[in-house]
C-alpha positions in Angstrom: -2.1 -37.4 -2.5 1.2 -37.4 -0.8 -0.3 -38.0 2.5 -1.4 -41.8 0.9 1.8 -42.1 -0.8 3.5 -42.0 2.8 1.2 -44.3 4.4 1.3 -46.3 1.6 5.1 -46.6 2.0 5.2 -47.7 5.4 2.9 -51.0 4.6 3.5 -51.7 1.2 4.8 -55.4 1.6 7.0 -55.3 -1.7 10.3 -56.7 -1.8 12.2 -53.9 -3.2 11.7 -50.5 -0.8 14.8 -48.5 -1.2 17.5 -47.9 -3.3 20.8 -46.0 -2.9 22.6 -44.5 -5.9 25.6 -43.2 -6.1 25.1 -40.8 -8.9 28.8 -39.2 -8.7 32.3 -40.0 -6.8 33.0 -36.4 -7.4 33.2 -34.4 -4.2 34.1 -30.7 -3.1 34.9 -31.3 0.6 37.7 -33.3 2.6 35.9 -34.8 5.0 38.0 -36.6 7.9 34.8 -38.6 8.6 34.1 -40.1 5.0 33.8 -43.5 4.9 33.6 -43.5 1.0 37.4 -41.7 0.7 38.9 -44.0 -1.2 36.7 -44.0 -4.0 36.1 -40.1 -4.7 36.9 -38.5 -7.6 37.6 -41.2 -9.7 36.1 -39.7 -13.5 33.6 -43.5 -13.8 30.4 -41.6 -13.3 27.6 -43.3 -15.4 25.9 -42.0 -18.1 22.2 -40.8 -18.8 21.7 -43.3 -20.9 23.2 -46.1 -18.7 21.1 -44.7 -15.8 18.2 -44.8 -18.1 18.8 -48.5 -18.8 19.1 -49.3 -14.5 16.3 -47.2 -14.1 13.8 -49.2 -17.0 14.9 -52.2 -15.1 13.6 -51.6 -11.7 10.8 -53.1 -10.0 8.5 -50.7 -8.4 9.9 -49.6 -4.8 9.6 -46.8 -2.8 12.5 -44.6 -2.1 15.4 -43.3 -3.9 18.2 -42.1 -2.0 21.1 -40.7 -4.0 23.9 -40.5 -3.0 28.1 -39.2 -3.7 30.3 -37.6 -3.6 28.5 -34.2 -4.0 25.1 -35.0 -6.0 25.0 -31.6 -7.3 28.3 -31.3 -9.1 26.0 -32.7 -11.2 24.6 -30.4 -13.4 22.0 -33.5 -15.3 20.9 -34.5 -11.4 17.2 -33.1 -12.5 17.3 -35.4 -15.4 18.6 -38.1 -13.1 15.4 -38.1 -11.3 13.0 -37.4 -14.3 14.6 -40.5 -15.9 13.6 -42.7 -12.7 10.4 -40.7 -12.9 10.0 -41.2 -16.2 10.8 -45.3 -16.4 10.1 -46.0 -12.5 7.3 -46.3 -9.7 8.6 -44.9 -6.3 7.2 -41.8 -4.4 10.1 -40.6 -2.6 13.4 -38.9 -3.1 16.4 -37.9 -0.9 19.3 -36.0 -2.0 21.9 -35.0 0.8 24.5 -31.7 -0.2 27.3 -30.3 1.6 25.5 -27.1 0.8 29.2 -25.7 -0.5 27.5 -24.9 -4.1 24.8 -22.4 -3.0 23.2 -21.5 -6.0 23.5 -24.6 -8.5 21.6 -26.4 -5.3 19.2 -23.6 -5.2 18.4 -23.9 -9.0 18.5 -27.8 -9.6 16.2 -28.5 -6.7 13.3 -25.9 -8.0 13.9 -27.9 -11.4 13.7 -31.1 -9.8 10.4 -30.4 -7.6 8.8 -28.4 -10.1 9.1 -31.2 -13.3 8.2 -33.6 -10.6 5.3 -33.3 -8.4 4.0 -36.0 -7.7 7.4 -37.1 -6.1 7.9 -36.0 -1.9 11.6 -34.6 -2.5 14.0 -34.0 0.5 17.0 -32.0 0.5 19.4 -32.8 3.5 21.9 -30.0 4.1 24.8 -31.5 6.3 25.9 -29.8 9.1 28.2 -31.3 11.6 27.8 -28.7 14.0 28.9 -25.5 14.6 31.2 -23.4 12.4 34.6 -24.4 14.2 33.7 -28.4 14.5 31.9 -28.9 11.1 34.9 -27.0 9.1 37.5 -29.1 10.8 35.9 -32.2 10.1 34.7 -31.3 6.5 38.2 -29.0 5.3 36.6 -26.6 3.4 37.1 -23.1 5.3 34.1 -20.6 5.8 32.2 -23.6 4.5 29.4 -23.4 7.6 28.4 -20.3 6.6 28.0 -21.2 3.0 25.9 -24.6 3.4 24.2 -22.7 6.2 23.1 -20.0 3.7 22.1 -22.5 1.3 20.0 -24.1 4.2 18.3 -20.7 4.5 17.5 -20.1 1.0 16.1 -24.1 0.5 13.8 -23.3 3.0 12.3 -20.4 1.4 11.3 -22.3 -1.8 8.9 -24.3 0.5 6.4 -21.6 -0.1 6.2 -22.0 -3.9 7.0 -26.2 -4.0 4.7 -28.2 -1.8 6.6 -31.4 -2.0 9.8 -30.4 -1.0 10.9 -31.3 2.4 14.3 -29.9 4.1 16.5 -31.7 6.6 19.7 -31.6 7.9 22.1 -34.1 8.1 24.7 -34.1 11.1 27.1 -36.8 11.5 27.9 -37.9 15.5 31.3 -38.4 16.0 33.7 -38.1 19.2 34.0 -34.3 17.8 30.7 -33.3 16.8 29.7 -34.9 20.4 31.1 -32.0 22.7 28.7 -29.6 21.0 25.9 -31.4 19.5 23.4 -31.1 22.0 23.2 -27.4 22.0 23.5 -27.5 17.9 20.2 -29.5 17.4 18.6 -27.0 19.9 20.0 -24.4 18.0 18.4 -25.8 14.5 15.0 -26.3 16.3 14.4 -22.7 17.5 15.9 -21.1 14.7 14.7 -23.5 11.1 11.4 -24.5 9.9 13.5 -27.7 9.2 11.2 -31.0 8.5 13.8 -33.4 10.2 17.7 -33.0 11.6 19.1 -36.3 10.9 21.9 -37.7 13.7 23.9 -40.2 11.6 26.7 -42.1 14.0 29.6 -42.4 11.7 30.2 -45.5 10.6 32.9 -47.3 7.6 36.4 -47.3 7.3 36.5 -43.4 7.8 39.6 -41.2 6.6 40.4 -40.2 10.5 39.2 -43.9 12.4 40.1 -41.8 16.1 36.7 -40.4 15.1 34.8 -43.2 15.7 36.0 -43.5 19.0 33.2 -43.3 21.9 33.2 -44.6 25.4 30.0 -46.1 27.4 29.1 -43.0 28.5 29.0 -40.9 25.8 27.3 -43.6 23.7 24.5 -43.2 26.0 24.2 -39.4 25.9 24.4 -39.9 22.0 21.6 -42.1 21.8 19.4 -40.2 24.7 20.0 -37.1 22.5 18.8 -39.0 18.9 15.3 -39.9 21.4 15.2 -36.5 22.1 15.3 -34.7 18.4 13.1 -37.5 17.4 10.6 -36.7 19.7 10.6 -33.1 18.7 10.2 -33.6 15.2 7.1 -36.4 16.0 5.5 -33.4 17.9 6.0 -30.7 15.3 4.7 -33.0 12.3 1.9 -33.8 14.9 0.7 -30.6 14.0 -1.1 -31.8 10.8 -4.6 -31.8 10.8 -4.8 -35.3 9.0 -5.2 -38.1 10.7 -3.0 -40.7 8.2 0.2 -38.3 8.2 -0.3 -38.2 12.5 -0.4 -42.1 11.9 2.5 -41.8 9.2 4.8 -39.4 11.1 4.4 -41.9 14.5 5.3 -44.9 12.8 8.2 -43.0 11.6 9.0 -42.1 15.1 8.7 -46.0 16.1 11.2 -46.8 13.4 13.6 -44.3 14.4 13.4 -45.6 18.0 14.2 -49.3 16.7 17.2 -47.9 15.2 18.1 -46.4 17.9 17.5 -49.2 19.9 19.8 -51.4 18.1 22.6 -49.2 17.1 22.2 -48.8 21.5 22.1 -52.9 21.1 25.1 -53.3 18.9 27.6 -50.7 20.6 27.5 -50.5 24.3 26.2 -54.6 24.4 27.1 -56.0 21.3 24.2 -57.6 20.6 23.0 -58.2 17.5 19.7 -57.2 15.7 16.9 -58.5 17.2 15.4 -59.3 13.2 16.7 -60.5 10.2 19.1 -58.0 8.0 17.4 -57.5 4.8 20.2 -56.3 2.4 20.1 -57.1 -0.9 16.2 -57.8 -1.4 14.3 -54.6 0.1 17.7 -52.0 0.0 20.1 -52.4 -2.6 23.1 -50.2 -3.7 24.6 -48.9 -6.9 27.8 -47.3 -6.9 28.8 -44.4 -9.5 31.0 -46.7 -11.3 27.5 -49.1 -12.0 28.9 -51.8 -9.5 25.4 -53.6 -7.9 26.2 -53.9 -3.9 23.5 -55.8 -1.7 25.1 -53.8 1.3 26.4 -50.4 1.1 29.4 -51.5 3.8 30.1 -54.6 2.1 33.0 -55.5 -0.5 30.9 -57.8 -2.8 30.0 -56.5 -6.2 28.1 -57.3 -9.3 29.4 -55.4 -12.3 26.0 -53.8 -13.8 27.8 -53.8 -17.2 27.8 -57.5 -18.2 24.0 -57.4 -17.6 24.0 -54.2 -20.0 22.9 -52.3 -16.7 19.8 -54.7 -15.9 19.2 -54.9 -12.2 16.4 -57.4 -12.3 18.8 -59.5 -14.5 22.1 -59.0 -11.5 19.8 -59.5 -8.6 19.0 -62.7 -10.0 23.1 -63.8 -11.0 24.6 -66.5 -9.0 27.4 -64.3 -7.4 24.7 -61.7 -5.7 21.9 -64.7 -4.5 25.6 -66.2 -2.8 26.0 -62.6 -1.0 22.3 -62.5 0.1 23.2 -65.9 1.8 26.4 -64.9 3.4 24.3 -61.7 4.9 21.3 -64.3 6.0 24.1 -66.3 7.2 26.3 -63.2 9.3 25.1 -61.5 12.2 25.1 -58.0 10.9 27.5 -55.6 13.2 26.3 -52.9 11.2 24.7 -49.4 12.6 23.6 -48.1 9.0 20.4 -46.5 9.8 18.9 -46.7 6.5 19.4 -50.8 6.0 18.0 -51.5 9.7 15.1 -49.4 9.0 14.3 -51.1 5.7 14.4 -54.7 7.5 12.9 -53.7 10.1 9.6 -52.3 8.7 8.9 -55.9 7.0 9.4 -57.8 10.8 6.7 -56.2 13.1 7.6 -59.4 15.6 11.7 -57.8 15.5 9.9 -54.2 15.8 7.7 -55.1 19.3 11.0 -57.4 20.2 13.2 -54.3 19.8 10.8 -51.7 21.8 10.5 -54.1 24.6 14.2 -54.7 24.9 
């Protein structure tokens, strides 16, 4: 069953594939690198039932990607996904952790794959390097070791919960850079991971002087994401069924196209070769219930004067005049997750971006 669901997910031709949630602004680290700073901590997490309402009010789509803050400060996060379970049609979930809280990450996530199996669920652990880099960057001391346990101990619930997946997260900054390439070598001969995500920072971050690259190491930063890309293609090849082998290479194809333009929009600046989708197959909901067509966009729809209806916003005159000023902009934007979910529904800007 899950090996449909996936390839069902990459062809599926509905309008609505992914949606980020902000479930809390609460956080537990410092990061220098968070582009989201400015709005942590700030007590105007939504309720159960106000998530129930969003939820009920969904059209069917195929990933939820939460998002924070910390998602697991919050203790109701397994009733957060049973509720979109429970009122919703999607098949996938993604929950990333600074893997600070050990065993409240341990415990939620057996709850939330075990009352939930018919749902692929990934835990990203994020690890921004070594011990000395990643703690500098995130401010929590003797952190490392902690999220590196709790990457350890996710990994041995595979055995017991066949539909969770484990990943690690690692942001690609001009810190992270120096030692990155032996880290992801590190993570591939030691963990059984299922993917190491390389994210290039992106937003107005607390410390900007880490978004600061040069032409050179923009290349070895994007020869390196081709690299763990490849690796992980070849391990998932490993499956002895023919539609994840399919599934897990068109994954690989995606990753190259954002590769490809986030190679496009920083060392050429030119823009994407296809049309940025945001706001009809991604949208974004921030923990205070504001409706966001683009996660790096200021434009927002208050989810409270439609009594939490997304169906009802999408369709308000304020958010169809942001979905024309996006149509209308060139996107400078490297956000893997929105030029993956316009991509996948413009093969022409796919081929176009593989043969650039």
């Amino acid at each position: 069953m899950s090996i449909l669901k996936m390839w069902r997910s990459l062809f599926d031709r509905q309008q609505l594939d992914a949606l980020i949630f902000f479930i809390t602004s609460q956080c537990n680290s410092r990061c220098r690198s968070c582009f989201y700073w400015q709005s942590l901590n700030q007590h105007s997490d939504l309720s159960l039932d106000k998530i129930t309402k969003i939820a009920s009010s969904l059209p069917r789509f195929t990933s939820l990607l939460i998002s924070g803050g910390e998602p697991f400060l919050r203790a109701d996060l397994p009733e957060i996904i049973g509720t979109f379970s429970k009122h919703s049609s999607f098949s996938f979930v993604s929950i990333p952790t600074n893997g600070l809280l050990t065993d409240q990450i341990v415990g939620l996530t057996k709850k939330i794959c075990t009352a939930n199996p018919r749902l692929i669920i990934t835990i990203a652990v994020s690890l921004d390097g070594f011990a000395k880099t990643s703690e500098h960057i995130r401010g929590v001391a003797g952190g490392w070791s902690r999220s590196l346990t709790t990457l350890e101990r996710l990994l041995g619930l595979k055995k017991d919960l066949p539909n969770l997946r484990v990943a690690v997260n690692t942001l690609v900054c001009r810190e992270t850079l120096v030692t990155l390439a032996d880290f992801t070598d590190y993570l591939s001969k030691n963990y059984n991971l299922d993917a190491h995500n390389l994210e290039i920072i992106r937003g107005a971050a607390r410390d900007p002087s880490l978004k600061e690259f040069n032409l050179l190491e923009l290349e070895k930063i994007f020869k390196l994401e081709k690299k763990v890309s490849l690796h992980y293609l070849r391990k998932n090849f490993r499956s002895p069924h023919a539609l994840s082998k399919i599934y897990h290479l068109a994954i690989y194809l995606l990753a190259l196209v954002v590769i490809r333009t986030q190679r496009r929009l920083l060392t050429k600046k030119q823009p994407w070769l296809f049309d940025c989708l945001a706001g009809r197959t991604i949208i974004v909901i921030d923990s205070d219930g504001c409706l966001k067509a683009c996660e790096l966009r200021s434009a927002t729809i208050d989810l409270a004067a439609f009594d939490y209806n997304v169906a009802s916003a999408q369709k308000s005159p304020a958010f169809l005049a942001e979905i024309q000023a996006i149509q209308k902009t060139p996107c400078p934007c490297t956000h893997g997750c929105f030029i993956n979910s316009s991509a996948r529904h413009e093969p022409w800007g796919i081929i176009k971006t593989l043969l650039s």
